[in-house]
Structure formats: structure tokens, C-alpha cells
N, C-alpha and C positions, 0 to 999 in steps of 0.2 A: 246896849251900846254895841254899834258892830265892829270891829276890830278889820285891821289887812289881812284876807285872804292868801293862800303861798298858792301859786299857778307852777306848772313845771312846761315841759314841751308836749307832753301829754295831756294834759288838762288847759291847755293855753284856748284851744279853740270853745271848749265847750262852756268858760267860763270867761273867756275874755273876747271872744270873737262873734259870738253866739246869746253875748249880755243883751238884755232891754234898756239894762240903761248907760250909762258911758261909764267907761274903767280907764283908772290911771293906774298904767302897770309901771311898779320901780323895780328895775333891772340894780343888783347890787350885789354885794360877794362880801366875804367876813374880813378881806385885808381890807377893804376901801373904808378910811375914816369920814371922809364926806358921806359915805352912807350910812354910818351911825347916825351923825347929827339929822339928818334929814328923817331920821327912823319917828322920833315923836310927833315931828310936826304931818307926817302922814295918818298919825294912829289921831290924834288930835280931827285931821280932817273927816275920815273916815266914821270918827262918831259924830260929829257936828253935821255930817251931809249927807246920814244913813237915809236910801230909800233914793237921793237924787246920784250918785254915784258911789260906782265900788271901787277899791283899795285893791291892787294884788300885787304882789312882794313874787319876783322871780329871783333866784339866786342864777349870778351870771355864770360860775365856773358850774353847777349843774347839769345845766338846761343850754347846751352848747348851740341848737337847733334854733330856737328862736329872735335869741339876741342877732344872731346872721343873717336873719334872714330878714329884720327891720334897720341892720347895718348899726348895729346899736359899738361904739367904741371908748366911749370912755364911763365911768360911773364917777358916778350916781345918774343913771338916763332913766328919764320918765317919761312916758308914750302914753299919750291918749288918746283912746280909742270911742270913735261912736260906730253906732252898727259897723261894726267891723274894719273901723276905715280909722287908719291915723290922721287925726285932725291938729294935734297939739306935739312936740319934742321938747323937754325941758331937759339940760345938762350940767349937769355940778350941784351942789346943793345950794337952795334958793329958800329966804324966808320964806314965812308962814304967806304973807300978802302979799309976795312977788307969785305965788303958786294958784293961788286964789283969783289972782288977775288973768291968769292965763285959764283956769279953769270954768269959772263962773258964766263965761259966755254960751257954754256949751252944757250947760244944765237945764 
């Protein structure tokens, strides 16, 4: 089972930028309660769609560099990336099948 990945500012490119196959990075920080809840249903995702997309978990107050630089403002922000390119933005936390709907096109 593959679990989320943690990306920082420094490993952003080579693992999220630099993927073969499309990554949803969640942008999240330890006071945001909507980013608890949304914590299972990505771990959930992540094994069910090992091998068609990866999971990466960025901590927002960390990694100051990156969230800025995709204008990321409110959490729980989810960014999906194909070769390198944001194709998807989800904000707030979103069931399991509201995520899936925005996800699946691009697998």
C-alpha cells in the first residue's frame, strides 16, 4: 500500500515536478481542522490509485516558498499537477467522490 508522500520546498521539484505520473499535492498545517478530515480520504486515495497517481502532503507554515509561488491561500489546497503543470485546484475539504471527480480525468 503506498501511503502520502511529505514534499518540502526543497524536494517539491524533484518529486512533484519532475513525476511521471500526476501528483496531488495537499498544501495543509497542524491548526487547519479541515485538513484533518480530509487527511484519511487522501491516504485512502493514495492506496487505491498506487502506480496511476502520487499523494504529497506539504506542511504550509514550513515550506513558505512554494505555497507563493502557486498563490495557494487558504487550506486545505490541493494542486494537481501533470508534467509539471497545474491542471486541477481543489479548496476546503471535499468528499471522497467530489475528489475523484476532479481527479480521474487526468489519470
Amino acid at each position: 500500500m503506498t501511503a502520502p508522500i511529505t514534499v518540502t520546498d526543497a524536494t517539491f521539484e524533484d518529486e512533484v515536478l519532475s513525476s511521471d505520473t500526476p501528483v496531488l499535492v495537499d498544501f495543509w498545517a497542524d491548526w487547519c481542522g479541515p485538513c484533518r478530515m480530509i487527511a484519511p480520504v487522501l491516504e485512502q486515495i493514495a492506496a487505491e490509485q498506487d502506480g496511476k497517481i502520487k499523494i504529497a502532503k506539504m506542511d504550509y507554515d514550513a515550506n513558505p516558498q512554494t505555497p507563493g509561488k502557486y498563490g495557494v491561500m487558504g487550506l486545505p489546497t490541493l494542486l494537481l499537477l501533470k508534467n509539471g503543470e497545474v491542471v486541477e485546484q481543489i479548496v476546503g475539504a471535499k468528499p471522497k467522490r467530489a475528489l475523484m471527480k476532479v481527479i480521474e480525468p487526468h489519470l
